[in-house]
C-alpha positions as CSV (number, residue, x, y, z in Angstrom):
1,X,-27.0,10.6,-48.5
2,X,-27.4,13.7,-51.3
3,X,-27.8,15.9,-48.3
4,X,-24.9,14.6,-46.3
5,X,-22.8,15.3,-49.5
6,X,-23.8,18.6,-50.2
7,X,-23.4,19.1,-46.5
8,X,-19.5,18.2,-46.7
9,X,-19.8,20.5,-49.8
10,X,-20.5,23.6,-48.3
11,X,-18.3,22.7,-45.2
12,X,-14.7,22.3,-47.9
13,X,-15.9,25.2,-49.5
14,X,-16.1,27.4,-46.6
15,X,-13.4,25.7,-44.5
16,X,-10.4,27.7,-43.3
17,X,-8.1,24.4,-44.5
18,X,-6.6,22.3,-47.5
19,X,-5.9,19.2,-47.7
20,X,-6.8,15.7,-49.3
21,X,-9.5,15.5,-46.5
22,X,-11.0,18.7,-47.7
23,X,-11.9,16.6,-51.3
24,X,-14.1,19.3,-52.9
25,X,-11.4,22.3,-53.1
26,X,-8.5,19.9,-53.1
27,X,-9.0,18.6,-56.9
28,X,-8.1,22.0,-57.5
29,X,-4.5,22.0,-55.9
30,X,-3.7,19.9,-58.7
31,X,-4.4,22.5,-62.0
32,X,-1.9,25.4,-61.8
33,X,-4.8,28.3,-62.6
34,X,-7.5,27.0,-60.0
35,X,-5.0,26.1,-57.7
36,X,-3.8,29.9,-57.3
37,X,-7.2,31.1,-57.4
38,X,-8.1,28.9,-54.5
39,X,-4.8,29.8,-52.6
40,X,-5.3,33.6,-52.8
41,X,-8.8,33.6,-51.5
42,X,-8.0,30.9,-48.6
43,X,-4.4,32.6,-47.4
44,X,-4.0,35.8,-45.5
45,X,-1.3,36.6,-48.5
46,X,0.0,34.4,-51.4
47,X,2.9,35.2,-53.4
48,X,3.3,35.7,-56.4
49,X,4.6,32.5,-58.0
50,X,3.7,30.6,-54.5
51,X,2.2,26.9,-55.2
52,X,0.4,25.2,-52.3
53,X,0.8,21.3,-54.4
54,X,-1.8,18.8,-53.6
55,X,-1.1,16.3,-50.7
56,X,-0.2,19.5,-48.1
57,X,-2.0,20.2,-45.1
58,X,-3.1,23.8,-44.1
59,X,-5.3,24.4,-41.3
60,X,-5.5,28.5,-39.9
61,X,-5.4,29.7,-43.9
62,X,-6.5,33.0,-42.9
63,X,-2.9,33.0,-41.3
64,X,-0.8,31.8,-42.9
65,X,1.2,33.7,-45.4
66,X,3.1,33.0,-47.7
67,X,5.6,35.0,-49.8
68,X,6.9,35.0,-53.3
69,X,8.4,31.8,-54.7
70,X,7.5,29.7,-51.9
71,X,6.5,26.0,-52.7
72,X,4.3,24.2,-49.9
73,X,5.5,20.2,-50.9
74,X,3.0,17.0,-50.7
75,X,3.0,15.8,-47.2
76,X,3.9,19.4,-45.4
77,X,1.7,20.3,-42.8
78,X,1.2,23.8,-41.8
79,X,-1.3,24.0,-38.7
80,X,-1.7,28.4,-37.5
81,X,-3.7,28.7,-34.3
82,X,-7.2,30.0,-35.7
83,X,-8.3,31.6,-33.1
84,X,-6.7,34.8,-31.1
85,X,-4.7,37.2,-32.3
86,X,-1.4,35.4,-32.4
87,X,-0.7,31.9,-33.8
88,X,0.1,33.2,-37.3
89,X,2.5,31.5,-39.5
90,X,5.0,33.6,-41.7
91,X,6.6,32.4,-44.7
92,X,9.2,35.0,-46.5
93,X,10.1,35.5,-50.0
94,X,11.8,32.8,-51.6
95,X,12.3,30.5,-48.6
96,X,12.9,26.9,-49.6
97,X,10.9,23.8,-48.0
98,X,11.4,20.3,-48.8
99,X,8.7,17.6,-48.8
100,X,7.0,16.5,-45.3
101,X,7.4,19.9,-43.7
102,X,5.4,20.8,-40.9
103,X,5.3,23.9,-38.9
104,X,2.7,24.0,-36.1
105,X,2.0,27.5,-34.2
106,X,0.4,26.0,-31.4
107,X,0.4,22.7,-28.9
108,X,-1.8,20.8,-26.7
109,X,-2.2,21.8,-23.2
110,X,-0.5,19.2,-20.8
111,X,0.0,20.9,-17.7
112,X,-2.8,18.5,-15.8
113,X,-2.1,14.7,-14.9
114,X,-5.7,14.6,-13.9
115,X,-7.8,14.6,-17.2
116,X,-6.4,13.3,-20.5
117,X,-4.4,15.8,-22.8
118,X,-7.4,15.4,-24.9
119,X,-9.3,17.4,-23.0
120,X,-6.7,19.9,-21.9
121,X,-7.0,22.2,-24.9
122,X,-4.6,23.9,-26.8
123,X,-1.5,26.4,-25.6
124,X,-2.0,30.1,-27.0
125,X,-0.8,30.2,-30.8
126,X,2.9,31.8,-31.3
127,X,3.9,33.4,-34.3
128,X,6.1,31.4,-36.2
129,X,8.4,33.4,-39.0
130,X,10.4,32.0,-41.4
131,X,12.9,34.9,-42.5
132,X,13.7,35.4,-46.6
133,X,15.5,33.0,-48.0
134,X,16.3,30.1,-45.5
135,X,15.9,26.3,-46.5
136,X,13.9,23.8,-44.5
137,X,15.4,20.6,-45.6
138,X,13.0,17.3,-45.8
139,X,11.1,16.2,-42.6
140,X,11.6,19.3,-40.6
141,X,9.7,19.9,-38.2
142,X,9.1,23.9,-36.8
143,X,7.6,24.2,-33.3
144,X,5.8,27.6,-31.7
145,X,7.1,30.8,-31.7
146,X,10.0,29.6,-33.5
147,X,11.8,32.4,-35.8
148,X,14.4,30.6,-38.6
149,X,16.4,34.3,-39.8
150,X,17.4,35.2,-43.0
151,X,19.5,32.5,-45.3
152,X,20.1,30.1,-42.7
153,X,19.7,25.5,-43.1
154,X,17.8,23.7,-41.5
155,X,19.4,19.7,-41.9
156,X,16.3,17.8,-42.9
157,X,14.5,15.6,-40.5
158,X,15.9,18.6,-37.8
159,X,13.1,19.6,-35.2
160,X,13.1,23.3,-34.4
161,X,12.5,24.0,-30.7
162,X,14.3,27.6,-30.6
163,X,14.7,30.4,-32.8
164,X,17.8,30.3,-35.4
165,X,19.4,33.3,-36.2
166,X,20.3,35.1,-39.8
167,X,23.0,33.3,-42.2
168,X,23.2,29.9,-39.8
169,X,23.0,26.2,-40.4
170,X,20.9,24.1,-37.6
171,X,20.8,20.4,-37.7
172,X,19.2,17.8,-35.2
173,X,16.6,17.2,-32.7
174,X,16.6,19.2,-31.2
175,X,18.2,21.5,-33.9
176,X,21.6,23.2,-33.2
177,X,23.7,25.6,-34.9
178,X,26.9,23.9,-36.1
179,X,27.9,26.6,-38.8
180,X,28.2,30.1,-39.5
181,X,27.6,31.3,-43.4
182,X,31.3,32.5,-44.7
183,X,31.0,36.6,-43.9
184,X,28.2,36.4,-41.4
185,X,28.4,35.7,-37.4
186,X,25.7,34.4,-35.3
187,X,25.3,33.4,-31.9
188,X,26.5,29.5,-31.3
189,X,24.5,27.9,-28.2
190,X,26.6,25.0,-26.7
């Protein structure tokens, strides 16, 4: 038993992941200091005034980054590929994210009806960039390779399948643009 424990903590320790199934680092997420010390050696980059709370998911911490101000809210998930080159997730200055987030930079395989998706594998990772500034409302949920631009809403509970240009707001599943920011233009699908 002793060795199965100090088994699990080498494995949190070392892990590329938080979250509340990662117990030994994730008492940390709650106490401001230890949570940022934890954050900046686990992330590829973490802002200054960035807070990762406790109850989040991050799996790929080596990258994911995450820029000034940003707030990663109980119940957000945030899977990067961790393998390859791409499969990184990108979160600008300032961006907004409400609670139950989740951004995933890569999917299951699928393509076979002979053999269960479970053993298909996964899709190559695809960058996923969320530009300066833009607000993911509650329950959004960002798919792979997936850009959101600059200033632009996302309605909450919207699923992102498509990238969202600068100064736009996207609501729905699968999200549309319905608005244009006063000043700005951007490209309306229909």
């Amino acid at each position: 038993m002793i060795f199965q424990i100090i088994k699990k903590i080498k494995f949190d320790l070392k892990a590329d992941r938080l979250g509340p199934d990662i117990p030994f680092t994730h008492w940390r997420l709650y106490f401001k200091k230890s949570m940022e010390k934890l954050c900046k050696k686990k992330f590829a980059i973490f802002g200054e005034g960035a807070e990762f709370r406790a109850g989040a998911y991050a799996d790929g911490c080596s990258k994911i980054f995450l820029g000034r101000g940003v707030v990663i809210r109980p119940g957000s998930i945030i899977f990067a590929e961790p393998s390859g080159e791409t499969g990184k997730i990108i979160i600008e200055d300032y961006c907004l994210l409400g609670s139950l987030v989740q951004i995933y930079a890569s999917n299951h395989n699928f393509d076979s009806v002979r053999k269960e998706i479970y053993f298909q594998g996964q899709q190559q990772g695809q960058d996923v960039v969320l530009k300066k500034g833009c607000w993911l409302g509650g329950g959004v949920i960002v798919l792979p390779g997936v850009v959101i631009g600059k200033n632009s809403v996302v309605g909450a509970g919207s699923v992102v399948t498509k990238s969202i240009p600068d100064f736009c707001v996207a609501v729905g599943n699968p999200a549309k643009i319905i608005k244009r920011l006063k000043g700005n233009t951007c490209d309306v699908e229909e």
